[in-house]
C-alpha positions in Angstrom: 0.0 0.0 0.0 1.6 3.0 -1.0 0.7 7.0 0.6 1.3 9.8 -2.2 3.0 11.9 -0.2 3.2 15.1 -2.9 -0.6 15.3 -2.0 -2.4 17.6 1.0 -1.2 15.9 4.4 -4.8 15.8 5.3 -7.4 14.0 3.7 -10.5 16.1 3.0 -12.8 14.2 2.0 -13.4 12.0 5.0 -13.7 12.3 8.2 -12.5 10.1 11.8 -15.9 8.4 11.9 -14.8 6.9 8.8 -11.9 4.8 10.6 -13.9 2.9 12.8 -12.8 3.9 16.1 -14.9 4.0 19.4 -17.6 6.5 20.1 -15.3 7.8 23.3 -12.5 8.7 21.1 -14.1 10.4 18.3 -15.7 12.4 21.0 -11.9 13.3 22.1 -10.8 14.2 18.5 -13.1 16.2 18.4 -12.8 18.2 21.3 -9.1 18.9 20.1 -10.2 20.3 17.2 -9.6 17.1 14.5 -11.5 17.4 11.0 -9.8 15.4 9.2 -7.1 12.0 9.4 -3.9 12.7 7.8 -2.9 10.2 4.8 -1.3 8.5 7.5 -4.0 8.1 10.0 -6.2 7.7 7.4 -4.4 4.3 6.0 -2.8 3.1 9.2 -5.9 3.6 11.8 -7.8 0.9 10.0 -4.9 -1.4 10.4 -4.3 -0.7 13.7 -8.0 -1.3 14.5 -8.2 -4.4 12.7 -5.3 -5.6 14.7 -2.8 -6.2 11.8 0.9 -5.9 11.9 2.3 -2.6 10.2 5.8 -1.5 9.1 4.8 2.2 7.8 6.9 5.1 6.9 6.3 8.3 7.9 7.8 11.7 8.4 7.9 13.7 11.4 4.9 16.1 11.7 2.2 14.1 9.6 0.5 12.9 13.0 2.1 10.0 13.2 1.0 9.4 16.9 -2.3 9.7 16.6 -1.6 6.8 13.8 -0.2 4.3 16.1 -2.0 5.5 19.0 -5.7 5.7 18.1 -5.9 1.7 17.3 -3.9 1.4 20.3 -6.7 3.0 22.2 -9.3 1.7 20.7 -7.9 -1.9 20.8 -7.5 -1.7 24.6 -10.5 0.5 25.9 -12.8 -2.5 25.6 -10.9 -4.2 28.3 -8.0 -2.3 29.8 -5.6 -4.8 31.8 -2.1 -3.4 33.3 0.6 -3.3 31.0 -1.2 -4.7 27.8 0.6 -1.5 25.9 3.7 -0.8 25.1 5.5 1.9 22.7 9.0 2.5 22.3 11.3 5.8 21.4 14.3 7.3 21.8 14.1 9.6 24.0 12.7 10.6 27.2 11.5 13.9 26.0 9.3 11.7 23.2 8.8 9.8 25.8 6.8 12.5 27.8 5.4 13.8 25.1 3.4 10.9 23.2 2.4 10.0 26.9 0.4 13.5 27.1 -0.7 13.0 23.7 -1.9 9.3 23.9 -3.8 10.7 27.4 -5.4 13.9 25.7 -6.8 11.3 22.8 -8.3 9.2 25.0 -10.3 11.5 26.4 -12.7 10.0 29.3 -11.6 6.6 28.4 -10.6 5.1 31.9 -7.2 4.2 30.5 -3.9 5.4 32.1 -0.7 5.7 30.4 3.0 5.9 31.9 6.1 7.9 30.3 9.4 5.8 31.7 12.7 7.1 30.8 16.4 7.8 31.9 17.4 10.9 33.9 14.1 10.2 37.2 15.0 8.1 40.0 13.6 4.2 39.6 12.4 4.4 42.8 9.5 7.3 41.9 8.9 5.6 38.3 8.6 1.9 40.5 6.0 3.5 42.9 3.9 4.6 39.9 4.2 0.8 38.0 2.4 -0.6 41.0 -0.6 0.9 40.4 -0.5 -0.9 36.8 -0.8 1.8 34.4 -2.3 -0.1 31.0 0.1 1.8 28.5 3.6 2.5 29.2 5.5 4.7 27.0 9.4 4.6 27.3 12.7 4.3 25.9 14.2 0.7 25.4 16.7 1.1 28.3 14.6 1.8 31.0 11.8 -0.8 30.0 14.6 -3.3 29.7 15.8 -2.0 33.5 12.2 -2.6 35.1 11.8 -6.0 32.9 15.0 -7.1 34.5 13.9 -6.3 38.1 10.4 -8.0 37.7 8.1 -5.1 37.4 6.9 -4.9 33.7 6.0 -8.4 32.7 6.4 -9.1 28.6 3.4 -11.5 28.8 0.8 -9.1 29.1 1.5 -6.8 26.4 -1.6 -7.2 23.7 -0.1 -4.1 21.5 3.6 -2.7 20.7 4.4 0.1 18.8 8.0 1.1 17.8 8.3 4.7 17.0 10.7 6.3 15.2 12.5 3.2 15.0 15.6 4.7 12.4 16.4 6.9 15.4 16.6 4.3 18.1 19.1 2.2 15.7 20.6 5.0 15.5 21.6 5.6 19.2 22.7 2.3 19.7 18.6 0.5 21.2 19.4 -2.7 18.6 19.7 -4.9 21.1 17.5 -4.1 24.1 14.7 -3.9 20.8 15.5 -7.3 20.0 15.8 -8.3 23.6 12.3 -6.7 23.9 10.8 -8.0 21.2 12.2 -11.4 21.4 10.6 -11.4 25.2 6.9 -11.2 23.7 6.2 -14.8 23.4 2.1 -14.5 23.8 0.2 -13.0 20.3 0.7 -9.5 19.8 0.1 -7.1 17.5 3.5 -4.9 16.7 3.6 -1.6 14.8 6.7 0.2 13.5 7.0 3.6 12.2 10.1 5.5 11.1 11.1 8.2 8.8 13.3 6.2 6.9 13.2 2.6 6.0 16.7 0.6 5.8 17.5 -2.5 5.5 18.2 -3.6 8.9 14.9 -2.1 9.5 13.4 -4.1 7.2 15.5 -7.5 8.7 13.8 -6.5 12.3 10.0 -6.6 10.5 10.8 -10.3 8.9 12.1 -11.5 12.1 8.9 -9.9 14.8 6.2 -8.7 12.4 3.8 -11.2 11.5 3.0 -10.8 7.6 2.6 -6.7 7.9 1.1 -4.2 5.9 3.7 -1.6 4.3 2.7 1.7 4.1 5.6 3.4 2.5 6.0 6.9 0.8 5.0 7.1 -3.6 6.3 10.7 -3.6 9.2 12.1 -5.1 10.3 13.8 -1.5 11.1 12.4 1.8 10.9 15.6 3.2 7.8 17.8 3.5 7.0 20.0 0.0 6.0 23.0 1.8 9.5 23.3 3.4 11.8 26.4 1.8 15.2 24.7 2.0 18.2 26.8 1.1 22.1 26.3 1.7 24.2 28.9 2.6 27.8 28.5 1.8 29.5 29.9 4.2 33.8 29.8 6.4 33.4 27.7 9.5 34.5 30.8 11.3 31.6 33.1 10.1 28.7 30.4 10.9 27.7 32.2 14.4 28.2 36.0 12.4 26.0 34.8 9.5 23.0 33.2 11.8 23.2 36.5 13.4 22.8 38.3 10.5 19.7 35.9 9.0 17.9 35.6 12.4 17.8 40.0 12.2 17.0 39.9 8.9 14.0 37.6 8.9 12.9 37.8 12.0 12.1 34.3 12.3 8.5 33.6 15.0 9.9 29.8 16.3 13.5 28.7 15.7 15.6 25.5 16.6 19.4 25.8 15.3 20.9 22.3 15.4 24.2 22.1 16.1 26.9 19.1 16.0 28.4 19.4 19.8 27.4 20.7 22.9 30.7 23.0 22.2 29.1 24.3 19.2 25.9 25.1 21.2 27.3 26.7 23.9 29.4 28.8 21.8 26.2 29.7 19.8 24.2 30.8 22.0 26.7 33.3 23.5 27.4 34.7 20.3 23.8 35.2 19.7 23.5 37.1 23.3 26.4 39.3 22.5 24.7 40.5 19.2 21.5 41.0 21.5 19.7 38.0 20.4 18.0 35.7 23.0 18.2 31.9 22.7 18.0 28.7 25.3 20.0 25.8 25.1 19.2 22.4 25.2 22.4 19.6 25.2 23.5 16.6 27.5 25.0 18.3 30.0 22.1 20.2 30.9 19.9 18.7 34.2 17.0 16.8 33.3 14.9 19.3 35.1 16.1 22.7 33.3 15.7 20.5 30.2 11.7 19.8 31.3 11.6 23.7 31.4 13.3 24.7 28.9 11.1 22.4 26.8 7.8 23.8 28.2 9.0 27.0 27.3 9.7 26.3 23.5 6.3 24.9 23.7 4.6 27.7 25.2 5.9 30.3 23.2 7.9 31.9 25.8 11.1 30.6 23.9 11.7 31.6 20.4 14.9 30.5 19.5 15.9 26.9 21.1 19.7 26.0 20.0 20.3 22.0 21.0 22.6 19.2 20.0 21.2 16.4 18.1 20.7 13.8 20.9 19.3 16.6 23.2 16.6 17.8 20.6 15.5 14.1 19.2 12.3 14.7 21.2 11.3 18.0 20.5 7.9 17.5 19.0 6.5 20.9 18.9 4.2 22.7 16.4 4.4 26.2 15.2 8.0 25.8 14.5 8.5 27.9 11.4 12.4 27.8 10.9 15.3 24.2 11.3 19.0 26.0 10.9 21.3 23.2 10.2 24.0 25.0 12.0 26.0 22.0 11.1 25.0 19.6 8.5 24.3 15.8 10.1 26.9 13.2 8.9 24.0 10.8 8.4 21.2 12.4 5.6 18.4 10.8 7.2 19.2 13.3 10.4 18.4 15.8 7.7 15.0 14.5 7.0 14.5 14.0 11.1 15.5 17.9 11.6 13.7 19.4 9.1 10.4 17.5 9.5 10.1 19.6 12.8 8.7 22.6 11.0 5.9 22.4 8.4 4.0 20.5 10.4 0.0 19.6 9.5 0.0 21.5 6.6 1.7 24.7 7.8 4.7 26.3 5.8 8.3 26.3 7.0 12.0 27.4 6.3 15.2 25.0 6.9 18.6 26.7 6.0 21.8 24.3 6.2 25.2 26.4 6.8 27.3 24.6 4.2 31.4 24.8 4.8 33.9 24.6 1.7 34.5 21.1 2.4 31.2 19.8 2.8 29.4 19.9 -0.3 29.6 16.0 -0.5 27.3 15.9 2.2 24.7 18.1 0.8 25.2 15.8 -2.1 24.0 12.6 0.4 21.1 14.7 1.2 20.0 15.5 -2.1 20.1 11.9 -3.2 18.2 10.5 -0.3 15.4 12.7 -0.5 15.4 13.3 -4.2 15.0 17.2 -3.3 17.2 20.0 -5.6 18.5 22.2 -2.2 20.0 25.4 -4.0 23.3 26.8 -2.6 24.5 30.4 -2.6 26.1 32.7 -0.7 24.1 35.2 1.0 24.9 38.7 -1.1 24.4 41.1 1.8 26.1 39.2 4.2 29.7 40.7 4.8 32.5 38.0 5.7 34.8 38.4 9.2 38.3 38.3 8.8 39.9 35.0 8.7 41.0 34.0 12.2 44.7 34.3 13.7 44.4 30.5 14.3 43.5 29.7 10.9 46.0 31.7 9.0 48.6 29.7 10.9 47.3 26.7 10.9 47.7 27.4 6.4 51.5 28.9 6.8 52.1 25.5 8.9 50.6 23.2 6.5 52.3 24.9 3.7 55.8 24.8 5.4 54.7 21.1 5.8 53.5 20.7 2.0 57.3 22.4 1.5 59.2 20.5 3.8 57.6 17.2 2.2 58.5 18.2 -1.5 62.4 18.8 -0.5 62.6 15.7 1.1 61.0 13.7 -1.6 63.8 15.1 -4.2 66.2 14.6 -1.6 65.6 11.0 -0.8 65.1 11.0 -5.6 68.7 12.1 -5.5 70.8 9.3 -7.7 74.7 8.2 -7.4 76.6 9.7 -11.2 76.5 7.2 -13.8 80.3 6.0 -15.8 80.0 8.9 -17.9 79.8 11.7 -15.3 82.0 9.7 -12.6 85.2 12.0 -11.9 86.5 10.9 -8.9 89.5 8.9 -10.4 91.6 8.8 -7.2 88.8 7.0 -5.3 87.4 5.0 -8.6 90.2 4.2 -11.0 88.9 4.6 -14.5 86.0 7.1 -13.1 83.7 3.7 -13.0 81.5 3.6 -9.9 81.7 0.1 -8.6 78.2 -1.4 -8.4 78.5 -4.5 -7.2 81.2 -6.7 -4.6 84.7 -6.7 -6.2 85.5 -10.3 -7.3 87.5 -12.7 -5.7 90.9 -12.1 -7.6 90.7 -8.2 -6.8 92.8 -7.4 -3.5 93.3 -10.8 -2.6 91.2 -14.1 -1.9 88.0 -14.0 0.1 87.2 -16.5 2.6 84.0 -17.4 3.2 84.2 -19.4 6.0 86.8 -20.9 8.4 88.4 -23.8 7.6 
């Protein structure tokens, strides 16, 4: 089954009665304010509800958890049991957030769901597993950790859902997913989702899916059409001047700049504040708790311009975001499509700009060829270049002393001895002949080999 994803995200001309789902949670869609499924929703809700396995793709912001998570209600409202749902993601921040989501969709179904994660003490998230929440939402590590000590039992789970499951490779959750997954020896129904389909994704659906539906993308983008992408070529040492100089021109509403290291982002943001620009940061250094806030405030509005490392920012799922800066361009193009599906979101417009350095071009290359996307690249004409940096110039007179040092070696060590023509030394070779080989056994006397 294929979704054409060049089309409207939503599709108009049905509604969520159409998908089958339970009186209680079409009463909860439409208190949020829901017309219309997605293409997504619309093609995997029916699955879902049917209680078929599903490997679909699907980019970020095409409400992809009300996909998953409106069979999953609907499947386990008719008899809620502890722990008969389970989904999986990488991070605690997604974590928190499908939780809220999952709970806003099901409305006044009497069903309670559970975000576990790194970063809270067990002993608080232990307390709340005794009261045998029916849908626990968490990141593979931490399930695996309460598995291990007896409190979430495999046997009971009725539903799994695996989101964003490219990003969870990713990290390095292969295992504790198989170890997971491998656990569930009762009939289950299993759901994956991700951005990106690869082939070890697809070795993980032959191995725990049972004969799944495929929803996967017929368009000619992975990433979202209404996205303005531009490259800006641009010195390494004039990336914090020139997002300076964009963020006054444009006046961006919501940004998230995405930097490489927590260095980077540090270094950003303080930048930024000395050209009177307000930002927050978000990386792995920072506590859990200023994280929470930080979050809350980039959801509320009260933070405009969120700067975060790529682990940090795996869980931001926020709408309204109208501008991605790829401060640094991910090694890995499928971080591209990740990033930038976190603006144009439901059908809104958005602007990703990717800071492109001399030497990177081959990665904007990967990018285009993964999502089959033209992303022009210029330099920005009224942007005005800083001088090249002390450090930098150096660094060039070094390597060209190197470059230097290396070519008069190499004739050097090429030097050769004078052939019999230009030999002239005819004290120390008679005849001006350069010996080339031992002299032979009647010249100066016999040679002994060996004693006798």
């Amino acid at each position: 089954m294929h979704i054409d994803t060049d089309a409207e995200i939503f599709r108009t001309e049905s509604g969520f009665e159409a998908l089958g789902l339970r009186e209680e949670i079409l009463t909860a869609i439409g208190k949020l304010g829901f017309v219309h499924p997605t293409h997504i929703q619309s093609e995997l809700v029916p699955l879902g509800v049917a209680g078929r396995d599903v490997l679909g793709q699907s980019r970020t912001g095409t409400g992809k958890t009300a996909a998953f998570g409106l069979p999953l209600l609907h499947r386990l409202a008719e008899n809620p049991s502890p722990f008969s749902g389970l989904v999986l993601c990488p991070t605690r921040e997604l974590a928190i957030q499908i939780a809220k989501d999952l709970q806003a969709l099901a409305g006044d179904l009497p069903v309670k769901i559970m975000p576990v994660y790194g970063g809270q003490r067990m002993k608080v998230q232990s307390d709340k597993l005794k009261k045998g929440p029916h849908i626990l939402v968490g990141t593979p590590g931490r399930v695996m950790d309460f598995h291990q000590r007896g409190e979430l039992p495999y046997d009971k789970i009725q539903m799994a859902v695996l989101d964003e499951v490219d990003r969870m490779l990713d990290i390095g959750f292969r295992d504790d997913i198989r170890r997971i997954l491998g656990g569930m020896t009762q009939k289950h129904q299993t759901i994956f989702v991700s951005a990106t389909i690869s082939e070890e994704i697809e070795r993980l659906a032959r191995k725990y899916l049972t004969n799944p539906e495929r929803l996967t993308h017929e368009g000619k983008s992975l990433t979202v059409a209404r996205v303005d992408q531009q490259a800006w070529e641009v010195n390494p040492w004039d990336k914090s001047r020139l997002l300076a100089h964009l963020i006054k021109k444009h006046e961006p509403e919501v940004t998230i700049v995405f930097c490489r290291t927590k260095m980077a982002v540090d270094r950003t943001s303080k930048h930024l504040a000395s050209r009177g620009i307000k930002s927050e940061v978000m990386h792995g250094d920072i506590r859990q708790s200023r994280r929470n806030r930080v979050l809350e405030d980039f959801k509320t509005g009260k933070v405009k311009l969120l700067i975060a490392s790529d682990l940090a920012a795996r869980g931001i799922d926020v709408d309204g975001i109208t501008h991605v800066v790829n401060y640094d361009i991910p090694d890995n193009p499928d971080d591209y499509v990740h990033r930038i599906g976190r603006t144009a979101r439901a059908g809104r417009e958005g602007t990703a700009w990717t800071f492109i350095c001399p030497d990177e071009g081959h990665l904007l290359m990967q990018v285009e060829q993964l999502t089959n996307v033209h992303i022009p690249s210029s330099k920005p004409d009224d942007f005005e270049p800083g001088p090249i940096p002390e450090s930098v110039l150096r660094r060039r007179e070094e390597e060209a002393q190197r470059l230097k040092d290396a070519e008069k070696n190499k004739r050097t060590r090429g030097l050769e001895l004078p052939d019999e023509s230009k030999a002239a030394d005819s004290n120390a070779f008679p005849g001006g002949v350069v010996p080339k080989s031992m002299p032979g056994r009647r010249m100066g006397g016999r040679i002994r080999t060996r004693r006798r």
